[in-house]
N, C-alpha and C positions, 0 to 999 in steps of 0.2 A: 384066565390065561395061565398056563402051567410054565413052571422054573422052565424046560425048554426049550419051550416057543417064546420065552422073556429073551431069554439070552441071544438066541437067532435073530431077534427082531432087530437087532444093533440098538447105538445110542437115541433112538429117538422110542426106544418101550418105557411104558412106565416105567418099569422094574429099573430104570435105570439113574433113578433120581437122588442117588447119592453119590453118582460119579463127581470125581472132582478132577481138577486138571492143573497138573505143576509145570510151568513155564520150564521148571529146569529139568523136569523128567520129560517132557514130550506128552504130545495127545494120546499116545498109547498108556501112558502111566494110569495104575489104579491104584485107588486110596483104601487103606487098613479096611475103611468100612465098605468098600464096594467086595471086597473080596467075601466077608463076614455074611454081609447080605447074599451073594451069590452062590454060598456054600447053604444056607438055609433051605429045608424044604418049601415046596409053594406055598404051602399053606402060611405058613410064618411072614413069607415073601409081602402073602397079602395083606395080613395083621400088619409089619411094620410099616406099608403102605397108605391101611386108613387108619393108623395112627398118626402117619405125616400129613394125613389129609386133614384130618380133626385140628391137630396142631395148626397146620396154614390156616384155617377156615377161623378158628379162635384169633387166630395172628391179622388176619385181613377185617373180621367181621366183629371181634370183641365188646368190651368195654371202650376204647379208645374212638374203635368206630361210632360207639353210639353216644358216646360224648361228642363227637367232633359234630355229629349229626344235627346233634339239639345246640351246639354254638352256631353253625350255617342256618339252620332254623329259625334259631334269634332273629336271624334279620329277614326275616320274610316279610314282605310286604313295608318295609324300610323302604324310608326316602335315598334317595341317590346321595346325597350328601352325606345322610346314615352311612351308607355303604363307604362311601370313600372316607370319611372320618375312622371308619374300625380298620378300612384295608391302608393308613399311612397311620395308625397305631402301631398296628401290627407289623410292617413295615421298620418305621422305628428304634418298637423292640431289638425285632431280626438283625438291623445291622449293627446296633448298641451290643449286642450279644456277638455276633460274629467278631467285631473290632475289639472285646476285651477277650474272645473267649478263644478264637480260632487263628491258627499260626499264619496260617497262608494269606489271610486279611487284615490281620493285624499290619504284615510287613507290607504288604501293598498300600493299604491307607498311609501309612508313613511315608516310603517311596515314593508315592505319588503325592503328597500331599495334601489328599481328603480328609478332612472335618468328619466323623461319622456323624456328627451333632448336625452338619449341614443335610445328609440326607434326609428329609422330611416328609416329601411328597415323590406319588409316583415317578412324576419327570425326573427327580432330583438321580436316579437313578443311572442315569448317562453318565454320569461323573466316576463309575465305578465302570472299567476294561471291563469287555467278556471272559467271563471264564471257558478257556478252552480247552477241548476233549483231551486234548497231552496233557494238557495242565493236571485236569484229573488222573488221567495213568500216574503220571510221575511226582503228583504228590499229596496221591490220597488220604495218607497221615496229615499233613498240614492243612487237609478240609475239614477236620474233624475238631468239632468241640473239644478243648482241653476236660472240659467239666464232665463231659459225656463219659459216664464208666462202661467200660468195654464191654461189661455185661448187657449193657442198652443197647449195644450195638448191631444192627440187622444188615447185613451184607447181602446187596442185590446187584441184578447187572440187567442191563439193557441188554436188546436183542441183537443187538450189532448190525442194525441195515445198512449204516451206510459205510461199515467196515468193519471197524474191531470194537465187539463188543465193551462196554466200561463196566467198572466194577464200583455200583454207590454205597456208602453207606446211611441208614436209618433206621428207624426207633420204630416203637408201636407206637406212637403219637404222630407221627410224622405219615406211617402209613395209612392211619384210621382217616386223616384229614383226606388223606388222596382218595381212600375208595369212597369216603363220605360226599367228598365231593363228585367222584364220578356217580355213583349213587342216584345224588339228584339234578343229571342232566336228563 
């Protein structure tokens, strides 16, 4: 596809995968690199293309992936009990770690007055509000691991179906589990 027919094709062309969008500049706004890219011949166009593409594919399918792979593995053919004994470990962990590590849980268990020690088991989980999609817009900083160094940080977003898209963030660990586990459905 040639620099032309990229740009004519509006925001759903390839070519257009480094658009970004500033809430305080409006939809029309483009970012340093979209302009950098769009000045490029095709040819470069499509080098910095499957370079994004190699990069995502390493990013989705790595090391991370194939570690998470051979932990869900582990339990194959595991007793039921196996299974729910690693998933209220793991469990456990997750909120031991959220309660010392992330702002927005910390102040909620206090406020609320959950035990993180008492989450133990899948049900126990009811005792923790839902987290709501405002919640996330407005205080995506305070979902975030204090420990987590911003360099780990992977910034993804939902598709927005049943409105305004969210903005998450995650890791290459965090990612590898998810396609590992879609993987082997």
């Amino acid at each position: 596809m040639g620099r032309a027919h990229r740009a004519s094709a509006g925001a759903s062309a390839p070519g257009r995968w480094i658009a970004r969008e500033s809430e305080a500049e409006g939809p029309l706004a483009r970012s340093t690199l979209q302009r950098i890219y769009d000045a490029l011949p095709g040819t470069a166009q499509d080098l910095v293309l499957r370079v994004a593409g190699v990069r995502s594919y390493r990013l989705r399918f790595g090391a991370d992936f194939r570690r998470a792979l051979g932990e869900l593995g582990a339990l194959d053919g595991a007793s039921a009990d196996a299974i729910a004994s690693d998933q209220e470990r793991r469990l456990r962990q997750t909120v031991s770690h959220a309660a010392a590590t992330v702002p927005y849980y910390r102040e909620l268990f206090r406020r609320e007055g959950i035990d993180p020690d008492s989450i133990r088991h899948i049900e126990d989980l009811a005792q923790i509000p839902p987290l709501e999609k405002e919640t996330v817009r407005m205080r995506l900083a305070d979902l975030v691991s204090e420990t987590m160094p911003s360099r780990e940080r992977i910034a993804g977003h939902t598709s927005g179906t049943s409105g305004t898209p969210l903005t998450i963030i995650q890791t290459r660990r965090s990612l590898g589990y998810e396609y590992a586990a879609a993987w082997r459905q």
